[in-house]
N, C-alpha and C positions, 0 to 999 in steps of 0.2 A: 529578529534572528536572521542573519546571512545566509545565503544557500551552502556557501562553503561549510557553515558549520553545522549542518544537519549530519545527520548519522539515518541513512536510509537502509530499508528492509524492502526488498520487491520479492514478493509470491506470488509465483504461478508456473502452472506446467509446462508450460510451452516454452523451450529452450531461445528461440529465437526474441521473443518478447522481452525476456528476465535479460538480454546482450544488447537490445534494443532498448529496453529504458537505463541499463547501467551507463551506455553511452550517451545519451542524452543528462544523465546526471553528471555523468565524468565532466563533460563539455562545460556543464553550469557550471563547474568548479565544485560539486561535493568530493569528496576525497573517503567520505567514511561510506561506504557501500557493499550490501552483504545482499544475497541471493539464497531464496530457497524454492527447489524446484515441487513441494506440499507444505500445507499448512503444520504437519507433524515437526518438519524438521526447523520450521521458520519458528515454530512453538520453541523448542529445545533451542535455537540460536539467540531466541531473544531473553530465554530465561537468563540465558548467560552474559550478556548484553541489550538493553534495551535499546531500543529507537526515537528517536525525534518522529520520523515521519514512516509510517507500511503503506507498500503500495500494495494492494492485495485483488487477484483476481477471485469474479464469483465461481466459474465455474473449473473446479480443482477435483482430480478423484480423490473418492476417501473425502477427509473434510474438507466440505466447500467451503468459501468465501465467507458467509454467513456463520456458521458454524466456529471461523477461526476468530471473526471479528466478535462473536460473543465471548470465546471464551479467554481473544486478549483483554476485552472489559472487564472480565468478569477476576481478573487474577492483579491482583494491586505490586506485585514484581514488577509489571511491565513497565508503570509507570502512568502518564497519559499521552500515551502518543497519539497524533495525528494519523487518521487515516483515512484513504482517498481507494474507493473500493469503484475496481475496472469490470467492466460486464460488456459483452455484447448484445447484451438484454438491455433496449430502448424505454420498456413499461414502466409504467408510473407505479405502478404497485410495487415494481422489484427495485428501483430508490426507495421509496418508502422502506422495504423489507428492510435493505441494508441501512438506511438510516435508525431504524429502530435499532440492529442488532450492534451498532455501534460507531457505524461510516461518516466521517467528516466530510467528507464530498462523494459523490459516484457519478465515474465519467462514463460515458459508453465510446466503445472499443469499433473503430481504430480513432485513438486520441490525438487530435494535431500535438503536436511538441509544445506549441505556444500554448496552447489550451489549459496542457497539464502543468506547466510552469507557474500559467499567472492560478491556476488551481493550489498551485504550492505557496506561492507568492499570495494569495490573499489569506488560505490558513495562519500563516505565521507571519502576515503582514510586513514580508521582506523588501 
């Protein structure tokens, strides 16, 4: 799968982040790119459309990171997306955590550009 043709989901609160990675996807050439600033409303956007790929921060008020990435596993609507769960949390334990709860990769924050690319590029083997 191409980058152009992913259909991207990026969560998390921080305004600056969620303009910061839409830019870096725009640049890659995705063109389908949705934002939500909690896990609530990223829930309600993807029921209505699913994603190829979420990029999902851990730490989110109200439902964290972990918390969204179970319960997009846990809901067969979504589909199966790819997801790459962003933390500033370095611990082995908390990959682990998100790995259980459902994370296809987890970067720790702040992510080079290249990092999370070829992170995208080995998911879907672009």
């Amino acid at each position: 799968m191409a980058l152009a043709d992913l259909d991207v989901m990026i969560v998390d609160d921080h305004e600056a982040m969620r303009a910061l990675l839409t830019r870096l996807f725009a640049r890659a050439g995705v063109t389908r790119l949705r934002s939500a600033a909690n896990a609530a409303d990223a829930l309600t956007s993807l029921r209505a459309q699913p994603a190829t790929l979420i990029l999902a921060d851990k730490n989110m008020p109200g439902m964290d990171g972990l918390a969204f990435l179970k319960a997009v596993r846990g809901e067969s609507a979504f589909g199966a997306p790819k997801i790459i769960m962003l933390s500033g949390d370095a611990s082995g334990a908390h990959a682990d955590a998100a790995r259980a709860a459902g994370a296809d990769a987890v970067l720790v924050k702040p992510v080079p550009p290249s990092a999370l690319l070829a992170a995208v590029n080995a998911l879907f083997a672009v």
